[in-house]
Structures are given as structure tokens and as C-alpha cells.
ZASE-997096 format. One line per 5 residues: number of its first residue (from 0); their letters; for each residue x, y, z of C-alpha. Coordinates in nm, 3 decimals, m for minus. Layout:
% residues N
NUM> A> X:Y:Z ~ ... .
***
This chain:
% residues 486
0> XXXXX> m10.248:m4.546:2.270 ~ m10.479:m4.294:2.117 ~ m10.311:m4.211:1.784 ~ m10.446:m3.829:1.804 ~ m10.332:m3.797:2.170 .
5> XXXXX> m10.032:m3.879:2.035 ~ m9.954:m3.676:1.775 ~ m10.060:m3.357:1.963 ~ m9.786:m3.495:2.221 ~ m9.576:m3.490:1.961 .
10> XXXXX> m9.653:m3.090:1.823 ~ m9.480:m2.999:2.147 ~ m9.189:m3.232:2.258 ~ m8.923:m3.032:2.051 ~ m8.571:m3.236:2.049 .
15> XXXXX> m8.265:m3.117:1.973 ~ m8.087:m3.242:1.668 ~ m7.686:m3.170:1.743 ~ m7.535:m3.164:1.344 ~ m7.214:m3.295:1.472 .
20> XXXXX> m7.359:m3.593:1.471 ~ m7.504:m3.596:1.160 ~ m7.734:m3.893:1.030 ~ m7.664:m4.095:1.327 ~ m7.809:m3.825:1.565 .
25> XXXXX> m8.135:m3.801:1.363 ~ m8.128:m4.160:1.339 ~ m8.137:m4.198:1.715 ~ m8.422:m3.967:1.714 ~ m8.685:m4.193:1.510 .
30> XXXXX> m8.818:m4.371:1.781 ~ m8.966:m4.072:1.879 ~ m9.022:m3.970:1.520 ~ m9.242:m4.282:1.493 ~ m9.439:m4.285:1.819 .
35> XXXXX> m9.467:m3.856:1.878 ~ m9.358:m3.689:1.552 ~ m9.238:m3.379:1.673 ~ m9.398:m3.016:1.594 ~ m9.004:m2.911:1.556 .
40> XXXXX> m8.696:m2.969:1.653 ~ m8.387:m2.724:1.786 ~ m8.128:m2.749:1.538 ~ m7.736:m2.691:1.689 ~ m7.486:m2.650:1.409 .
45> XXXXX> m7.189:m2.722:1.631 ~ m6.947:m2.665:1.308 ~ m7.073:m2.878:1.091 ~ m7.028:m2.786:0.664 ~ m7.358:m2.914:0.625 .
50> XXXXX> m7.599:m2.791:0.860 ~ m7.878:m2.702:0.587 ~ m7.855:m3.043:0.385 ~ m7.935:m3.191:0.790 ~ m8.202:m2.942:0.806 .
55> XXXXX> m8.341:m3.087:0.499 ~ m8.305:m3.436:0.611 ~ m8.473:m3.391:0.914 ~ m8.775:m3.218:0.772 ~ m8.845:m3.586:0.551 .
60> XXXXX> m8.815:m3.797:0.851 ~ m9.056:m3.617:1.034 ~ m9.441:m3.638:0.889 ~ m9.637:m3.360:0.891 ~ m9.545:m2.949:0.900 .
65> XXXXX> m9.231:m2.942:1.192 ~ m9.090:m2.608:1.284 ~ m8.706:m2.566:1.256 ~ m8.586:m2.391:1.564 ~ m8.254:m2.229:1.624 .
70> XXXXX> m8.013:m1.997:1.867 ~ m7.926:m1.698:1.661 ~ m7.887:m1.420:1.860 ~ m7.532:m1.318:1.665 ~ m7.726:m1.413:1.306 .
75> XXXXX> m7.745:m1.725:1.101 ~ m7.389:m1.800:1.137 ~ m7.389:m1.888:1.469 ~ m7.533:m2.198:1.358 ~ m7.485:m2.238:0.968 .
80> XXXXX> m7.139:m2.237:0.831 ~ m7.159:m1.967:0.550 ~ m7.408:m1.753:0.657 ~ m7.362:m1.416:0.863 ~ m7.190:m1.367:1.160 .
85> XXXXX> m7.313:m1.075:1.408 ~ m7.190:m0.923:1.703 ~ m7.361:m0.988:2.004 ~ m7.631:m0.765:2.118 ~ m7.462:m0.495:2.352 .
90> XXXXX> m7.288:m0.433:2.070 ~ m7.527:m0.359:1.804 ~ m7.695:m0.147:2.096 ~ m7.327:0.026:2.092 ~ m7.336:0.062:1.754 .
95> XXXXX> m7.716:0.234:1.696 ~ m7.513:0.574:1.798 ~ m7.307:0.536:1.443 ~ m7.628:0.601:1.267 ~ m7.886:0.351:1.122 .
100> XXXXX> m8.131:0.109:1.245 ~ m7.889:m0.122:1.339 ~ m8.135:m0.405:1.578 ~ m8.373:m0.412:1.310 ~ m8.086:m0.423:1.020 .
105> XXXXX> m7.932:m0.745:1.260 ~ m8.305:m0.908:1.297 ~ m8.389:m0.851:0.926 ~ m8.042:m0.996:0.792 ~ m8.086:m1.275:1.048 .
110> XXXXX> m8.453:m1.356:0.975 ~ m8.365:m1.389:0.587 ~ m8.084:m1.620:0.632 ~ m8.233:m1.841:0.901 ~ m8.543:m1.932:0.606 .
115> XXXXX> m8.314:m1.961:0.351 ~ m8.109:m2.205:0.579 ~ m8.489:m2.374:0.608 ~ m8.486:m2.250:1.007 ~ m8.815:m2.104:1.075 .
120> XXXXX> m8.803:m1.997:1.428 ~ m8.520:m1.779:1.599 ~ m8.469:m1.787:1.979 ~ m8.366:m1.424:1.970 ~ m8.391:m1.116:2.080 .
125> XXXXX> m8.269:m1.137:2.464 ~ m8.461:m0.895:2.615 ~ m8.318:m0.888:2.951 ~ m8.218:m0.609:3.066 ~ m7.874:m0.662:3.223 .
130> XXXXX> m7.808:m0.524:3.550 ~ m7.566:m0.677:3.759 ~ m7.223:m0.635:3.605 ~ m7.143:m1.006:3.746 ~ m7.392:m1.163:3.582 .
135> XXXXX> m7.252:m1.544:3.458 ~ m7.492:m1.589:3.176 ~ m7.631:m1.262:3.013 ~ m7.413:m0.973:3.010 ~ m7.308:m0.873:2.653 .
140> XXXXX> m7.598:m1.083:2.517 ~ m7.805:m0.829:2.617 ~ m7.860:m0.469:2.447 ~ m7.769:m0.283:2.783 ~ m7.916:m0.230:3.121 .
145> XXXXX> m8.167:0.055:3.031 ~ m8.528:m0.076:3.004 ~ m8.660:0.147:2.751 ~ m8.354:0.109:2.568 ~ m8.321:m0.269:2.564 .
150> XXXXX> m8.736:m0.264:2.435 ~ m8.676:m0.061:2.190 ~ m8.385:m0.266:2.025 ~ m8.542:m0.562:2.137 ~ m8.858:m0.471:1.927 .
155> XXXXX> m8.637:m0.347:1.630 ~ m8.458:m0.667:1.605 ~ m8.801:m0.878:1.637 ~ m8.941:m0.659:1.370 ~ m8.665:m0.743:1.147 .
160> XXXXX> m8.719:m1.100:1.208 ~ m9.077:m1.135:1.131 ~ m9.006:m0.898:0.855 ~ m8.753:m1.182:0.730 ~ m8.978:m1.442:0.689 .
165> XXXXX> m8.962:m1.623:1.029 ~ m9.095:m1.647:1.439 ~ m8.931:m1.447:1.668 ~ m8.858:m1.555:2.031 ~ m8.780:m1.292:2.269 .
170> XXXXX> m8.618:m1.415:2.624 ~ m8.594:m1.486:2.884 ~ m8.937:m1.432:3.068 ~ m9.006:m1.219:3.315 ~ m8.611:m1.138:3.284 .
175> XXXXX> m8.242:m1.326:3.350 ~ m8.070:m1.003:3.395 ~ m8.013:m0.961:3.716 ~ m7.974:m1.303:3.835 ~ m7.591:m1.381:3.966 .
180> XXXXX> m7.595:m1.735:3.846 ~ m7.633:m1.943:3.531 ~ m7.918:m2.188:3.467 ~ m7.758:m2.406:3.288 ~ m7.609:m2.480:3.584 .
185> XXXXX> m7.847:m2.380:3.845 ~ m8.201:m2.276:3.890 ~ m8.130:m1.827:3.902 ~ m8.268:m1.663:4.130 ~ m8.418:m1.279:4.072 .
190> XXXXX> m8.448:m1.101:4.398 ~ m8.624:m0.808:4.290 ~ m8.926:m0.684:4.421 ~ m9.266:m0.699:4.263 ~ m9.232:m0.338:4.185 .
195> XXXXX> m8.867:m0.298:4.090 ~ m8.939:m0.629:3.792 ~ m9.242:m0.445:3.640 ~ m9.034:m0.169:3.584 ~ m8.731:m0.288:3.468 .
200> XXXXX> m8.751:m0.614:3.368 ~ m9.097:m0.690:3.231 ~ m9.069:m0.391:3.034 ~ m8.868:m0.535:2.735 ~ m9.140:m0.851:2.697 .
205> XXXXX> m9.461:m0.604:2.794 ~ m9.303:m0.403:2.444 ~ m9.225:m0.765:2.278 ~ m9.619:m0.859:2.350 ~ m9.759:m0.470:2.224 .
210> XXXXX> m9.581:m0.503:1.945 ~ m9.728:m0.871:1.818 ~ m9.397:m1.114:1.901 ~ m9.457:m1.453:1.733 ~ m9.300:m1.633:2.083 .
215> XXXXX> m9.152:m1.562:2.400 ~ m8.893:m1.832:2.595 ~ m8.949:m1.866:2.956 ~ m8.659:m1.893:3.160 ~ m8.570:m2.158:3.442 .
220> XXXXX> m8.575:m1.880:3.704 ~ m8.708:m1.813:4.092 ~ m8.882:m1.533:4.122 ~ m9.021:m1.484:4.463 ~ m9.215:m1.171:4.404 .
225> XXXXX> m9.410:m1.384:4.152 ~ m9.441:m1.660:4.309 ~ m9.420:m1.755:4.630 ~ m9.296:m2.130:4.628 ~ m8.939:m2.169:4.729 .
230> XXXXX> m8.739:m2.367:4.412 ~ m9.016:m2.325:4.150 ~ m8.877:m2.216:3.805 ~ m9.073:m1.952:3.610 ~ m9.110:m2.244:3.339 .
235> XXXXX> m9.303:m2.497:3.605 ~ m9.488:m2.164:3.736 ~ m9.844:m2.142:3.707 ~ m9.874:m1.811:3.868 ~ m9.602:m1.641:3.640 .
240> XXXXX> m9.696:m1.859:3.318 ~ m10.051:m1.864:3.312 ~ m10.168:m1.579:3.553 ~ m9.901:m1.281:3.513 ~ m9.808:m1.374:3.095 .
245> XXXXX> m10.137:m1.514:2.974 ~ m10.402:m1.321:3.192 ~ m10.247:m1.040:3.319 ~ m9.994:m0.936:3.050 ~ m10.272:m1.033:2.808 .
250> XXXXX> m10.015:m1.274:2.596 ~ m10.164:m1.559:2.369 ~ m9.866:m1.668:2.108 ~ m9.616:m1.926:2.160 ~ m9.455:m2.022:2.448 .
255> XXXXX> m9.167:m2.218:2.453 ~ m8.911:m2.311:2.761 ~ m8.620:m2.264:2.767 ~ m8.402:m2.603:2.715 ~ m8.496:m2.870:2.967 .
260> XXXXX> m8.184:m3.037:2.957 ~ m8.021:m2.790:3.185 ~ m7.915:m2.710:3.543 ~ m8.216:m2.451:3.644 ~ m8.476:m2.727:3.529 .
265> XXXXX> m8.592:m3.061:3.681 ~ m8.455:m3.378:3.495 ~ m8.706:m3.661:3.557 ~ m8.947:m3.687:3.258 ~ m9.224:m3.565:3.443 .
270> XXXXX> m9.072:m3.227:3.478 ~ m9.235:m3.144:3.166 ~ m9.542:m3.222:3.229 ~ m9.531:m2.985:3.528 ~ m9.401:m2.719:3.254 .
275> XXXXX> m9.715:m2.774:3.032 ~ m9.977:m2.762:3.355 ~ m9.799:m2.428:3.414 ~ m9.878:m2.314:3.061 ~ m9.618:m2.395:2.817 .
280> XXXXX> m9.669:m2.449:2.484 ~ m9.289:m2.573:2.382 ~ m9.123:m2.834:2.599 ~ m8.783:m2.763:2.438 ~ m8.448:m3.011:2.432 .
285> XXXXX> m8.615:m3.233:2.763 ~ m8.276:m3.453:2.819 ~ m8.494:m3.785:2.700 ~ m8.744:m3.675:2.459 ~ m8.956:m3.981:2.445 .
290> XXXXX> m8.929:m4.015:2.779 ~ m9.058:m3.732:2.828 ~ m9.381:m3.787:2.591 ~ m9.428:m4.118:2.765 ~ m9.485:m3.954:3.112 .
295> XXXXX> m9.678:m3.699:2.945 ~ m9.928:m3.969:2.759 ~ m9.935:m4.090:3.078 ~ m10.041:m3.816:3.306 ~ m10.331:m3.785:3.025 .
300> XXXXX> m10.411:m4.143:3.041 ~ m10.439:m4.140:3.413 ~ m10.668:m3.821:3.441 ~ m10.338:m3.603:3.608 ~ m10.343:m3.392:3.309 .
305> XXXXX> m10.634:m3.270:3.114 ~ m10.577:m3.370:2.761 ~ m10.725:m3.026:2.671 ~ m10.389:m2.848:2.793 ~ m10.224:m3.080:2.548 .
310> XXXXX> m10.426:m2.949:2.243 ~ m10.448:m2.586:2.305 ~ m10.020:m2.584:2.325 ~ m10.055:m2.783:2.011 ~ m10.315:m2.542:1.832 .
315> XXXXX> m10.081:m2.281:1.956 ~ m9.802:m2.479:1.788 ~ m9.998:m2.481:1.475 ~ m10.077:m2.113:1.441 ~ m9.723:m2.094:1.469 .
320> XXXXX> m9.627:m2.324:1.139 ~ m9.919:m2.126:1.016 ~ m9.779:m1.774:1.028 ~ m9.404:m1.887:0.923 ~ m9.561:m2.038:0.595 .
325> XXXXX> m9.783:m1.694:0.545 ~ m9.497:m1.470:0.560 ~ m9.429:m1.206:0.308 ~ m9.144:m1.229:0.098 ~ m8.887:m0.969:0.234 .
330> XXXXX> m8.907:m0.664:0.044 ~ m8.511:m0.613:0.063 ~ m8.210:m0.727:0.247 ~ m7.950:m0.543:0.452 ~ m7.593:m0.516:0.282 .
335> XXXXX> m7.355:m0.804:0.287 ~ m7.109:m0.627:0.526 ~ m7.371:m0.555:0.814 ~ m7.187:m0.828:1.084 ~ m6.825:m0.657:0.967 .
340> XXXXX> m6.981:m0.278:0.989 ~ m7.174:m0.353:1.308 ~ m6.813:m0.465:1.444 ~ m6.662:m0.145:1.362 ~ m6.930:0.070:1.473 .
345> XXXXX> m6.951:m0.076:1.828 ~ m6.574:m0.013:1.912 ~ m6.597:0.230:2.186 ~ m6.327:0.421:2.370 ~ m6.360:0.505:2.715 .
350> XXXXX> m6.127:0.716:2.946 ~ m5.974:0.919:2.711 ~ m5.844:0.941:2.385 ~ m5.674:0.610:2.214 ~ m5.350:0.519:2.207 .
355> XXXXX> m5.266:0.536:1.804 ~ m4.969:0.356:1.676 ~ m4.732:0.415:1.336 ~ m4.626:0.155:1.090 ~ m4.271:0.039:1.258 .
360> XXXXX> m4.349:0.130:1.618 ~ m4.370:m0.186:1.870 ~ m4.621:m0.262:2.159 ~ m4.521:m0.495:2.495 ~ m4.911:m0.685:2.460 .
365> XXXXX> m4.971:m0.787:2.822 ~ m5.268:m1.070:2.851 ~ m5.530:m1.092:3.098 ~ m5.792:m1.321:3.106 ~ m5.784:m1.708:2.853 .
370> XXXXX> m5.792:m1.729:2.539 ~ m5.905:m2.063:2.463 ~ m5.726:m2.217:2.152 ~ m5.550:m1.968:2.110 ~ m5.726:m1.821:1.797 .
375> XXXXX> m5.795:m1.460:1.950 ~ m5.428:m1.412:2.031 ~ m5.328:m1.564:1.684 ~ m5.531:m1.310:1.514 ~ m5.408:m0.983:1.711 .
380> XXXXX> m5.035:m1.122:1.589 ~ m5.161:m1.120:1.263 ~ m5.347:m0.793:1.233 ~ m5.094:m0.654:1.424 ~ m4.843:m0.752:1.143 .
385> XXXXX> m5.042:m0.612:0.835 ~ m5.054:m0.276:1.077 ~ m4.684:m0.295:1.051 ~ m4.672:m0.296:1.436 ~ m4.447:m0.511:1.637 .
390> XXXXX> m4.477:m0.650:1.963 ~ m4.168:m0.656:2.183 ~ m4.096:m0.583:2.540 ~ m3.979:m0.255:2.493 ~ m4.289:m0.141:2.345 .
395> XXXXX> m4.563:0.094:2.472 ~ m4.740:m0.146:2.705 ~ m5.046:m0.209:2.625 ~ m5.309:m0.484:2.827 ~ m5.512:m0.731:2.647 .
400> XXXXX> m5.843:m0.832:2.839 ~ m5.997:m1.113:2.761 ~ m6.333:m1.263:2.877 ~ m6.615:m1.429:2.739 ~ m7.030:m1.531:2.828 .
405> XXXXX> m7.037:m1.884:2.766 ~ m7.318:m2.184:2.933 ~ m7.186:m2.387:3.243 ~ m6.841:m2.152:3.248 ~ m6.989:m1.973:3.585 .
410> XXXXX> m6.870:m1.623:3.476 ~ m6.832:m1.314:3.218 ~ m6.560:m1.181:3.406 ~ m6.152:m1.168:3.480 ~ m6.119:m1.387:3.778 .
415> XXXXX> m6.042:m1.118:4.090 ~ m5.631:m1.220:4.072 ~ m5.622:m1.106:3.702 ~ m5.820:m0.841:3.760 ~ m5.667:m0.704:4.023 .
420> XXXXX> m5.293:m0.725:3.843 ~ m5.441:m0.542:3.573 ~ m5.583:m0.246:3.817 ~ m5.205:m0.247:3.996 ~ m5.032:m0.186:3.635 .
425> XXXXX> m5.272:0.043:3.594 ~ m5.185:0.298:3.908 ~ m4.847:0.222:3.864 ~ m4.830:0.371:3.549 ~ m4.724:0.060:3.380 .
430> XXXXX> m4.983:0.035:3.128 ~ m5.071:0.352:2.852 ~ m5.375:0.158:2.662 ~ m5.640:m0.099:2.767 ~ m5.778:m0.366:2.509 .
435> XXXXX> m6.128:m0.507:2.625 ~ m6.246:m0.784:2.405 ~ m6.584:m0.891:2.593 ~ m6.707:m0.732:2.940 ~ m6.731:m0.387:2.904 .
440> XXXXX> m6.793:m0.386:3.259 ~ m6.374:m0.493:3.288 ~ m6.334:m0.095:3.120 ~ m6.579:0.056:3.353 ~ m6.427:m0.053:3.689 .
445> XXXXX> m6.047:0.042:3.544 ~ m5.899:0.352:3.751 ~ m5.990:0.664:3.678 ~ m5.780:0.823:3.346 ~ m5.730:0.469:3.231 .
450> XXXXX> m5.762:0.483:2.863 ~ m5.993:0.178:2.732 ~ m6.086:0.070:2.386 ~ m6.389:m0.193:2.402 ~ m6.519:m0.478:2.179 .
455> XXXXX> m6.805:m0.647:2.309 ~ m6.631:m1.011:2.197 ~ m6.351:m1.173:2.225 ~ m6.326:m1.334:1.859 ~ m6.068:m1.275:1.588 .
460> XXXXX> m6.268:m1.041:1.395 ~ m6.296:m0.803:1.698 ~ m5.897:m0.852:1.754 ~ m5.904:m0.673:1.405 ~ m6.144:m0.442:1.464 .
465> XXXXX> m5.921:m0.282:1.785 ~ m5.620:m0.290:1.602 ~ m5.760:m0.083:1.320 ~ m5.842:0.166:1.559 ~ m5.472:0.156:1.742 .
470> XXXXX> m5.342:0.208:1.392 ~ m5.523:0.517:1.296 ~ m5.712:0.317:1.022 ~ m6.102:0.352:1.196 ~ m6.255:0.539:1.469 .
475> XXXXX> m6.421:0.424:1.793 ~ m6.772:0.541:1.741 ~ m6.971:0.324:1.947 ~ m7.122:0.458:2.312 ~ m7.150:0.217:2.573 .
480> XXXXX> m7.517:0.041:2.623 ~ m7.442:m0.007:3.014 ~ m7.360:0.213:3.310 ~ m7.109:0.219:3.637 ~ m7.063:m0.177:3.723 .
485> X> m7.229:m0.287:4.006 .
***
């Protein structure tokens, strides 16, 4: 085994490193540590209280400069107990209209924290531009379904990022938002044509590359107009990889896949090796790591793969750790209340004025949609309360919708029975105020005159956020990112 050969292997097998597990999951990692010390890792905080001392561990049992990668697209707290929570990004796009830079504030806040948390590169922004009001996987994680709109707050929140101290990953290249299915289950497949995805969808990552990203995640997507060969992902395409993002789009920083581990993706080992032919710098989270750098070594070894590929994703790798330990110190840091205020300013009201409710008056809260454990529901009881409003069935009725983007759940949206009780109350005049608490596309398809108040999550902070605005307390000043559902 050639001991440099190796090591460049190593620069660009990234594992993940699930803190749930604590010590034992980085212990069952240093087999690989040994034979391919990885160039970074993906760290997952899964709720654990000590997600930065596990940071630290891993960076000692890993020789050599390794890269601390993350999922923060709603801030360090999405990851690290203690650190900042942010709404996700249709929201902060709702919220730019209450004044301020609010992407860049979000990328800034969430660039600071990640270093200080010892992360150095954040898989955020999503640039996609969301387009299909179905879509399983994207939806509110994306700033809206405008193009030049989405670039420009993709860009802002990048900029903050890098201005933060760490790498910024936008994705998912060449664009996940009009795709009706979710690669972590599936490979997605974008139908547009050629001419339709330079327009829309390329234009978030064409702004992303002008304006000097550190990274950009491929996603595990068919794209026909791209590339011709039926059940190809983007992230095993040559022609979308190397020809349209290096050559044509002009693109030379790191690229990273998105995780390997999932639906869209091959699982056999040598699946990414087929990822680095295509021109991958990062094979991210394959399901057996060293397994994985063993086929690779091998396809070297056995003159399938030219060992140069190897070392220019590892240079690339490199100049990565390079730039992250160059950075400028930040010359100031957004206000401790940005996720909170970002909250408020996204509420938006839709279809009329909202329903505003008096200390002592009661509501009949009809639920549509799950809320799993129970904690959103729980917290709408409880700010309802300290609003002094009770719920009973002989209060106004008001409907509580409730859905959520999460990977491998198949869907954004109320299931077509729930949706279509909710449209029945609705032109039976049964209802006098809609709660949305994740798709605003669930507000836009309502019946006409149906009054709507939307927050672009359904978490307990957002349950507070509405009911501030029921009870006269705060306004509803956001605008909504997207257009008529489709």
C-alpha cells in the first residue's frame, strides 16, 4: 500500500461522526482513522450536550489538518445544543421585507458560531429555487421560487458565512427544486429543459460561483437535459460535474456530494469511485467508509482510476483547510435575538386581515396535519395560556395546520383527506382563522377570503410567534417568498 496514495484517499473519504454515539462512534471510526485519515468528517449533533467536547475529540484522533463539516442551514443550533437556532430559509427570505439584511445577518451569526463550535465548513445556503409546491424534500428550505431572488439571499447568506470565519457550501447542484421526490429515498428526477434549468435553476449557483463560494454540494439527481444517460445522478455525472460546473460554469473550489449513504446514490463501495471520475472532490457519509477507500485504492492500484484524480480532489481539499485557517477574525456579530426576531418578522398574513383575540375570550383549535411528540401542540396550550386565551368548543374556530420537510418522510404537505376537510370547513363557513405552521403552499391553495396567518415551521417557538400575533401583541410583517402553488 503506498502510504501517500493513501493518505490523499484519505483527504476525501469524509465519514460521518453521529454524537449520539459519542466515544464509541468515533471509536468505530479508527480503522479508517489508521489506514485513510480522513480530510474531515460530517459531524451530526443528534441532541447530544456535548457536541463541541466530540468535536474536539475527533480532531486528536485524526492526524493531520481535518475539516469539521456540518448541516446548518437553520444556524449552529441545529447541530450544537446552546448555540442559535434559525428559521429555515423561506422564512428569513419572508422576513428581508421587515427591513435589514436578514440572509447575510443568518450566514454571519451562523458562520461565527459554527468556528467557535470548532465546525469549519457549513453545508448551507440551499440555493434551489423551489418550484413545485409538492416538492418532498426542499420546500421551506429554500428562500422562495424566484431565481434572482433566491441568488441574491443565497449570496447574502454565503457572504455572511465566509465573513464568519468558515466554508460555505451552497446546494444542491444544478438544482433539487423542482424535483417531486426525495433522494434520500430515491434518485430525483428534474424534467426541465436545457433552457428552462439555465434560467431558473443554475442561476442561484452561477451567482454562488461569481461571487467566490468556498464549495458547492452536488445533488443525487437525473437530469436528462444534462445528461443523457437514463439513472445517472448529477454526483456520478461527468458531463454535469466536470463539463457544465468545472469547464463551462468556469468553477474550481470544492466539491463535495451530497451524502452517499442515501436513496438517490449507489451503495456498493465503488459508487464512489464513479463520483470522483465524475469530478468530485468530497465523497461525503459513503455508508462504509473504509470500504469505500479500499475500492478506491483499488481502482488506483489496478490502473481504473488515474491516481492524479485522487490528488487534485485532495489539493482541492487542502486549499480548503487552507482558507478556513486564513480567515479574518469577524469584525462584529449580529445581536443575540436574530433566530427569535427573524421568527417574528417572517409571520405573514394572507387573505385578509387576522383574527385578533382579547385576554378571556376562547378559541375551538381544530388540528390538521401530526404533530409528532406532541411538543408543537403543548406549546400553543401554553402560549395560549399566558395570552389569557382559552380553548373550548364554543370558541371562534380556528384551524391549526401542521406539516413539516423532513428526509425519507415522502412529503411537505397535508395528506389530500386532511386537506381536503380543512378546504370543506372552510366554504362552509366553519372556520374564521387559519394557522399554518410549515407549507405556506397549505395558505395559498385555501379558498378564496380565507384568512391565513403563516410560519414557515412547525416548532414551538413558531406556535408562539402566531399566537402573539392572534393576541394583538406583534404584527405579521413578513411577505411570502413563493407564488400560486402548483
Amino acid at each position: 500500500m503506498s502510504p501517500a496514495l493513501a493518505s490523499s484517499i484519505g483527504r476525501i473519504v469524509w465519514p460521518a461522526v453521529r454524537c449520539s454515539r459519542g466515544e464509541a462512534g468515533i471509536a468505530a471510526l479508527r480503522p479508517l482513522f489508521d489506514a485513510y485519515p480522513p480530510g474531515g468528517v460530517i459531524v451530526f449533533g443528534e441532541g447530544a450536550p456535548d457536541v463541541e467536547e466530540l468535536i474536539a475529540r475527533v480532531r486528536l484522533a485524526i492526524p493531520g489538518d481535518v475539516l469539521i463539516s456540518s448541516d446548518l442551514e437553520r444556524g449552529c443550533g441545529q447541530q450544537v445544543a446552546g448555540r442559535t437556532n434559525l428559521p429555515p430559509a423561506m422564512a428569513i427570505a419572508a422576513a428581508e421585507a421587515a427591513g435589514g439584511d436578514a440572509a447575510y445577518e443568518a450566514g454571519l451569526l451562523t458562520g461565527i458560531e459554527a468556528r467557535e463550535a470548532g465546525i469549519d465548513v457549513v453545508y448551507a445556503p440551499v440555493a434551489d429555487v423551489n418550484t413545485i409546491a409538492t416538492n418532498p424534500i426542499i420546500a421551506t428550505r429554500a428562500f422562495g421560487d424566484d431565481p434572482h431572488r433566491v441568488a441574491t439571499l443565497a449570496c447574502a447568506f454565503a457572504r455572511g458565512v465566509a465573513d464568519g470565519g468558515a466554508l460555505a457550501v451552497g446546494k444542491h447542484f444544478p438544482g433539487h427544486g423542482s424535483t417531486q421526490q426525495d433522494s434520500h429515498n430515491e434518485l430525483a428526477r428534474v424534467t426541465r429543459e436545457a433552457e428552462s434549468l439555465h434560467a431558473i435553476d443554475l442561476m442561484p449557483f452561477r451567482a454562488l460561483i461569481a461571487e467566490g463560494v468556498g464549495g458547492l454540494m452536488v445533488g443525487h439527481l437525473e437530469v436528462p437535459a444534462l445528461d443523457p444517460i437514463p439513472g445517472r445522478p448529477a454526483t456520478a455525472s461527468p458531463a454535469i460535474v466536470r463539463e457544465l460546473l468545472r469547464e463551462r460554469l468556469g468553477y474550481d473550489g470544492l466539491l463535495v456530494t451530497d451524502a452517499l449513504d442515501m436513496g438517490g446514490f449507489g451503495d456498493s463501495p465503488d459508487a464512489a469511485t464513479e463520483a470522483l471520475v465524475a469530478g468530485m472532490d468530497v465523497l461525503l457519509m459513503p455508508a462504509d467508509p473504509l470500504a469505500s477507500a479500499r475500492a478506491l485504492h483499488a481502482a488506483v492500484d489496478a490502473g481504473r482510476v488515474d491516481a492524479a484524480l485522487v490528488e487534485a480532489a485532495a489539493a482541492r481539499v487542502q486549499t480548503a483547510c487552507e482558507l478556513v485557517q486564513a480567515a479574518a477574525p469577524p469584525q462584529r456579530r449580529p445581536a443575540a435575538d436574530l433566530g427569535p426576531r427573524l421568527l417574528a418578522d417572517s409571520i405573514t398574513s394572507r387573505g385578509g386581515e387576522p383574527l385578533r383575540l382579547h385576554r378571556g375570550e376562547a378559541i375551538d383549535l381544530q388540528i390538521f396535519g401530526e404533530d409528532e411528540g406532541g411538543f408543537v401542540l403543548a406549546a400553543v396550550s401554553e402560549a395560549l395560556i399566558a395570552a389569557g386565551i382559552e380553548r373550548s368548543p364554543e370558541g371562534r374556530p380556528v384551524a391549526l395546520v401542521l406539516t413539516s420537510v423532513r428526509a425519507w418522510a415522502g412529503s411537505s404537505r397535508l395528506d389530500d383527506t386532511a386537506r381536503e376537510r380543512l378546504h370543506w370547513n372552510i366554504d362552509n363557513g366553519r372556520l374564521e382563522q387559519v394557522l399554518v405552521m410549515g407549507s405556506p403552499y397549505e395558505a395559498l391553495d385555501l379558498p378564496a377570503g380565507a384568512a391565513a396567518l403563516v410560519a414557515y415551521e412547525a416548532t414551538p417557538a413558531a406556535a408562539f410567534a402566531l399566537v402573539a400575533v392572534l393576541a394583538g401583541r406583534a404584527a405579521a410583517p413578513g411577505t411570502l417568498p413563493v407564488g400560486r402553488a402548483s
